[in-house]
C-alpha positions as CSV (number, residue, x, y, z in Angstrom):
1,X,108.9,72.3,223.3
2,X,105.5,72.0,224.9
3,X,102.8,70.5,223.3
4,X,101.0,74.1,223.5
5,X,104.2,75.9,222.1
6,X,103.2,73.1,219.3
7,X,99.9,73.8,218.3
8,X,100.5,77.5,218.4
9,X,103.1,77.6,216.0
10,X,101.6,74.7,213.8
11,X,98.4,77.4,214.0
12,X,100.6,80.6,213.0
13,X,101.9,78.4,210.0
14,X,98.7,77.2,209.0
15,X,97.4,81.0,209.5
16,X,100.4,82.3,207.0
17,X,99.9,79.6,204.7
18,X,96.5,80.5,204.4
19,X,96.7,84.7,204.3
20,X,99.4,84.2,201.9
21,X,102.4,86.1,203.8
22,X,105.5,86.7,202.1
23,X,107.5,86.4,205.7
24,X,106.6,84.5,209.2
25,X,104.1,86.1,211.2
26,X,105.4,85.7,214.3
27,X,108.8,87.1,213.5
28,X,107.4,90.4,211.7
29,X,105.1,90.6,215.3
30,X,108.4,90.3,217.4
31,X,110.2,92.8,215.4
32,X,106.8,95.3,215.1
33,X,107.2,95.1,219.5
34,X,110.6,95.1,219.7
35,X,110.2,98.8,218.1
36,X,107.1,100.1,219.6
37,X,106.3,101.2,223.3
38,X,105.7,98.3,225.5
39,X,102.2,99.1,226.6
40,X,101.4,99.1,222.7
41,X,98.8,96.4,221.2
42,X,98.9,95.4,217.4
43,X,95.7,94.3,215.7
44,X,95.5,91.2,214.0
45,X,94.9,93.6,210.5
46,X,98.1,95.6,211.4
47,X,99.9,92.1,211.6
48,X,99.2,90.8,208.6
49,X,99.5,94.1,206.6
50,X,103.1,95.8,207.7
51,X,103.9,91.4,206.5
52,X,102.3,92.4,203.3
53,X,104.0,95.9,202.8
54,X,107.5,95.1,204.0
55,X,106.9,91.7,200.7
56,X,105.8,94.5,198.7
57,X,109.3,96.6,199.4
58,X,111.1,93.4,198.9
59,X,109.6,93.3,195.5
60,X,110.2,96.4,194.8
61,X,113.8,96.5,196.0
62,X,114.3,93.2,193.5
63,X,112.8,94.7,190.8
64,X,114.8,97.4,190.6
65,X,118.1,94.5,191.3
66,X,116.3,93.2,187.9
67,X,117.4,96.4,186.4
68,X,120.8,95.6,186.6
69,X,122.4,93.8,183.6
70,X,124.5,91.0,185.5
71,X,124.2,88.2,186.7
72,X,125.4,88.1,190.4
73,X,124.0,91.0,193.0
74,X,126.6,93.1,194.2
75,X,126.3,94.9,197.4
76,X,126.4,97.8,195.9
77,X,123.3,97.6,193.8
78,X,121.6,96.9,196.6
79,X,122.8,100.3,198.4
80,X,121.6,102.2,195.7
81,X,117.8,100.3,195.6
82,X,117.5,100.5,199.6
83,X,118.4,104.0,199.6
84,X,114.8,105.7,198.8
85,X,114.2,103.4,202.3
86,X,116.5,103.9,203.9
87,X,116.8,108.0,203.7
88,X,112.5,108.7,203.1
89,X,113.4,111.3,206.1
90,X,116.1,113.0,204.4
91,X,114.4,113.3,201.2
92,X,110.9,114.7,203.2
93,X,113.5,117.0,204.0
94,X,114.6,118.3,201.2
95,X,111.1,117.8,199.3
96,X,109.6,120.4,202.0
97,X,113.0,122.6,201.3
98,X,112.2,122.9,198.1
99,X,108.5,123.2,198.4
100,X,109.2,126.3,200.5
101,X,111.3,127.9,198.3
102,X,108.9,127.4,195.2
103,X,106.6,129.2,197.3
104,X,108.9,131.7,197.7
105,X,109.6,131.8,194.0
106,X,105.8,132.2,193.4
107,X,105.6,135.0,195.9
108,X,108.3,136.8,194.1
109,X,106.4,136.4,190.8
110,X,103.4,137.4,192.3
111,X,105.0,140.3,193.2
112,X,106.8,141.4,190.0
113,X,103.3,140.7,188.5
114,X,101.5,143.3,190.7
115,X,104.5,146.0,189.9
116,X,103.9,145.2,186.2
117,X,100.8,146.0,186.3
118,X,100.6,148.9,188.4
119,X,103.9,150.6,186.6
120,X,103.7,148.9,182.5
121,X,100.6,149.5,181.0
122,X,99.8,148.5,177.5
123,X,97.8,151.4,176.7
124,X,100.0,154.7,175.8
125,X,97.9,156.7,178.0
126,X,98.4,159.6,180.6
127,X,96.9,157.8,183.9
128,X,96.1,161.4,184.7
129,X,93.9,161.8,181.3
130,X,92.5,158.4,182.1
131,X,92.0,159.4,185.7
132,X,89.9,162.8,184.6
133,X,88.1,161.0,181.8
134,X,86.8,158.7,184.1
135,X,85.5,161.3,186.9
């Protein structure tokens, strides 16, 4: 390792030390370009927050493990508190399914409202007595 090599990982340490970074800088970085486009550049901010956000789903993740009455993690615990994570497109899916069809619903009720109105009225009058009365 070069003395360079050196000082820039003894100043990413120092750096995450400092900030207060749940996981290593560098390796959050390589993953964050391994995923996006090659010509894409990441902001120092951008760094240091997806660090802080993919801690915070960690925490999340083993607080809900905390739920869990025993003593020893089973694999399958952990399947059932990734799976919000690991299926968010799934479940937009079926959140905007079922937004639709509440709209729907309301349309329909919208609907029966307007007949209910125009067909059931609560006084016991003739519409064509009300209809002369009125001219």
């Amino acid at each position: 390792m070069s003395d360079e090599e050196s000082d820039e990982e003894s100043d990413e340490e120092s750096d995450e030390e400092s900030e207060g970074l749940p996981f290593a800088k560098a390796e959050v970085v390589r993953l964050m370009k391994q995923n996006l486009d090659g010509d894409k550049m990441i902001r120092e901010r951008v760094k240091v927050e997806m660090n802080r956000f993919l801690g915070e789903v960690l925490e999340r993740v083993c607080a809900q493990l905390n739920e869990y009455p025993y003593t020893t993690i089973e694999y399958e615990m952990l399947k059932e508190s990734i799976y919000p994570y690991q299926n968010i497109s799934r479940i937009n899916q079926e959140k905007e399914r079922i937004l639709m069809h509440l709209e729907a619903i309301k349309a329909d009720c919208d609907a029966l409202s307007m007949d209910v109105r125009s067909t059931l009225k609560l006084k016991d009058v003739n519409e064509e007595d009300e209809h002369f009365n009125r001219v």
